[in-house]
C-alpha positions as CSV (number, residue, x, y, z in Angstrom):
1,X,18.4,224.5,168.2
2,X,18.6,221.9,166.1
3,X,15.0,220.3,164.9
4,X,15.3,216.5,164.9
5,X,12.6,214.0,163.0
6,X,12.9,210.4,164.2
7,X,11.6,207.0,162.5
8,X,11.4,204.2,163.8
9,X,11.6,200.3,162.1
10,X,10.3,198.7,165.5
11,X,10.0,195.3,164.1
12,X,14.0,195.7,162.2
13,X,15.1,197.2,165.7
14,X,13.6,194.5,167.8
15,X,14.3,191.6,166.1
16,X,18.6,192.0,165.6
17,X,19.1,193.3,168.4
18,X,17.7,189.9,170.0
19,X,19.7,188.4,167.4
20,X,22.7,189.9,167.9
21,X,22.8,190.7,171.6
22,X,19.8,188.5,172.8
23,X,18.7,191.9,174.9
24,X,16.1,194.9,173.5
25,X,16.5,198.0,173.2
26,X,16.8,201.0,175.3
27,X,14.3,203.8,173.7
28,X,13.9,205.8,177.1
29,X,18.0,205.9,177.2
30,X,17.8,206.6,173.0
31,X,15.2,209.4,173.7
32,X,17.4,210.7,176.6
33,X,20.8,211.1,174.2
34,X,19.0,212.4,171.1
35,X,17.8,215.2,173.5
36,X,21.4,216.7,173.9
37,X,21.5,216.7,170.6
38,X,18.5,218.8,169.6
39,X,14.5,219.0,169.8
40,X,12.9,216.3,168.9
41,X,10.2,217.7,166.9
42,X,8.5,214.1,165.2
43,X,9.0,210.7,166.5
44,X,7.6,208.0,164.9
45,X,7.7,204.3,165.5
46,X,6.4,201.5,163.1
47,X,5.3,198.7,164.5
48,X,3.1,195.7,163.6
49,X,-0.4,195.2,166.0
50,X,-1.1,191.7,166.6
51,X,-3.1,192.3,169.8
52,X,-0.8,191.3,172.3
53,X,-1.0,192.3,175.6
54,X,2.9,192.4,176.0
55,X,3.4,194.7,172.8
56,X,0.2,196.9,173.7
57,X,2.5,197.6,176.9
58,X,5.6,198.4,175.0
59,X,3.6,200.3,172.6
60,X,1.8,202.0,175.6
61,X,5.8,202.5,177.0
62,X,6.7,204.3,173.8
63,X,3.8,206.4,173.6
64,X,4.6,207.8,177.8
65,X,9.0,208.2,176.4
66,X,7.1,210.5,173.5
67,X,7.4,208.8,170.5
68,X,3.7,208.6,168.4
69,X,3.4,205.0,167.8
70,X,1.5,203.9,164.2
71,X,0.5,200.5,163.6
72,X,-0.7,198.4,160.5
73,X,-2.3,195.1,161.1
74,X,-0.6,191.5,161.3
75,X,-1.4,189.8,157.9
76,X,-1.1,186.1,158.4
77,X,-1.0,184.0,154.9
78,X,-3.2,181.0,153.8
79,X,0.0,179.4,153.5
80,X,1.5,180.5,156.9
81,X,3.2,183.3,155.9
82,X,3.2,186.4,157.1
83,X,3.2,190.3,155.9
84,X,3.5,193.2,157.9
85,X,5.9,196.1,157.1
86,X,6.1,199.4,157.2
87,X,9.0,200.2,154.6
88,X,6.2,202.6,152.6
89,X,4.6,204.0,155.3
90,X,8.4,205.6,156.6
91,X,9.5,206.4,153.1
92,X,6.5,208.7,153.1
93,X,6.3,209.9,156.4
94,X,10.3,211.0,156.0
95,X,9.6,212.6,152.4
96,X,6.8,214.8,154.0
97,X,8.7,216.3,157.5
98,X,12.5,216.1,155.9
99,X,12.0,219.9,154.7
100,X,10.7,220.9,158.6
101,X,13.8,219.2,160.0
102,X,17.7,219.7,160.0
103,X,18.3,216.3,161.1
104,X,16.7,212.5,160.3
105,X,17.2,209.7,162.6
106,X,16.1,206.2,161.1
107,X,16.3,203.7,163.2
108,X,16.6,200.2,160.8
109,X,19.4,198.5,159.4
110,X,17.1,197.9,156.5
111,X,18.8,198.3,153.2
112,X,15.6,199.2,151.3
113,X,16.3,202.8,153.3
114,X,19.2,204.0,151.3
115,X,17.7,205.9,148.5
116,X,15.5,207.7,150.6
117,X,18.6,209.0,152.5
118,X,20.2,210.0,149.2
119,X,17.0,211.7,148.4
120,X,16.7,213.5,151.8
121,X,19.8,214.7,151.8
122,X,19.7,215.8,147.8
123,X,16.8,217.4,148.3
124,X,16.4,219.1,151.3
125,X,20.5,219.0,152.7
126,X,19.4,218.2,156.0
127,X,21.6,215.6,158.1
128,X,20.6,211.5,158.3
129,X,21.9,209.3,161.0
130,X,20.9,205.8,160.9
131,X,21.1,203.9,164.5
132,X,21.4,200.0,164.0
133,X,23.1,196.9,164.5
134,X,26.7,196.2,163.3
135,X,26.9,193.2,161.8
136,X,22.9,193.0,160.8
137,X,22.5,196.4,158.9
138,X,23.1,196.5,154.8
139,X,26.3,198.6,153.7
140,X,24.5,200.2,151.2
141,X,22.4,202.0,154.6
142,X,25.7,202.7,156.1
143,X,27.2,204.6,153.2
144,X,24.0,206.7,152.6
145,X,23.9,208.4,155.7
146,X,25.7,211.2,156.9
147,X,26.3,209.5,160.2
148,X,25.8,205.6,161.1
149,X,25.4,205.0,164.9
150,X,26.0,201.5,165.8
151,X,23.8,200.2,168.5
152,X,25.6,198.7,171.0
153,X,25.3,197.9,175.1
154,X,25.0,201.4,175.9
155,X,21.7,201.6,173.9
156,X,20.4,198.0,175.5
157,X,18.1,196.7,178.5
């Protein structure tokens, strides 16, 4: 059976498909169709903690569908900016499980990705599929991948 690791941009995810479709998205129904596909063997989803009761829930939500949720604190600027990504933290986390794995699933349309596809795939020859939003996801993503999975109202609340 195929071994599937998944990696989740949570923050990327949430915010274009509000943009796009003005709905979230459907990780229970995401969960249920990457199961066809394989075993999931890692799932990892990247989010930012600011203490809110409403994300603690969805974090709490993605925890019971079986994904293992990581956070990093909400920086907020002097000047009223704020920091909070987890570009890194997946690079890393993908480098170290690709070799356990046959497929990767990233879930961003974060352009920043595509090298680390090219090096997955170099390296260890195992398949990539990115999930994300047409229309809000970087080319560059889209040509690195073996297999780019737009997320559409099948995959939506």
């Amino acid at each position: 059976m195929t071994k599937i690791a998944v990696f989740v941009d949570v923050q990327n995810i949430y915010y274009t498909t509000k943009q796009a479709y003005g709905r979230s998205f459907n990780y229970r129904k995401f969960w249920q169709q990457l199961q066809l596909r394989g075993d999931i063997s890692y799932a990892y989803a990247y989010a930012i903690d600011k203490k809110d009761d409403q994300q603690i829930k969805f974090q709490d939500a993605l925890r019971h569908i079986g994904f293992e949720v990581k956070l990093k604190p909400f920086i907020q600027r002097a000047d009223g900016s704020a920091k909070g990504d987890w570009d890194v933290g997946i690079t890393i986390d993908v480098l170290t499980l690709a070799a356990e794995v046959d497929t990767v699933v990233l879930l961003s349309g974060d352009g920043d990705f595509d090298l680390l596809l090219q090096a997955v795939y170099k390296q260890h020859g195992v398949d990539t599929v990115v999930y994300s939003v047409p229309g809000l996801t970087a080319q560059s993503l889209q040509q690195s991948c073996a297999l780019w999975r737009p997320i559409e109202a099948d995959l939506l609340l």
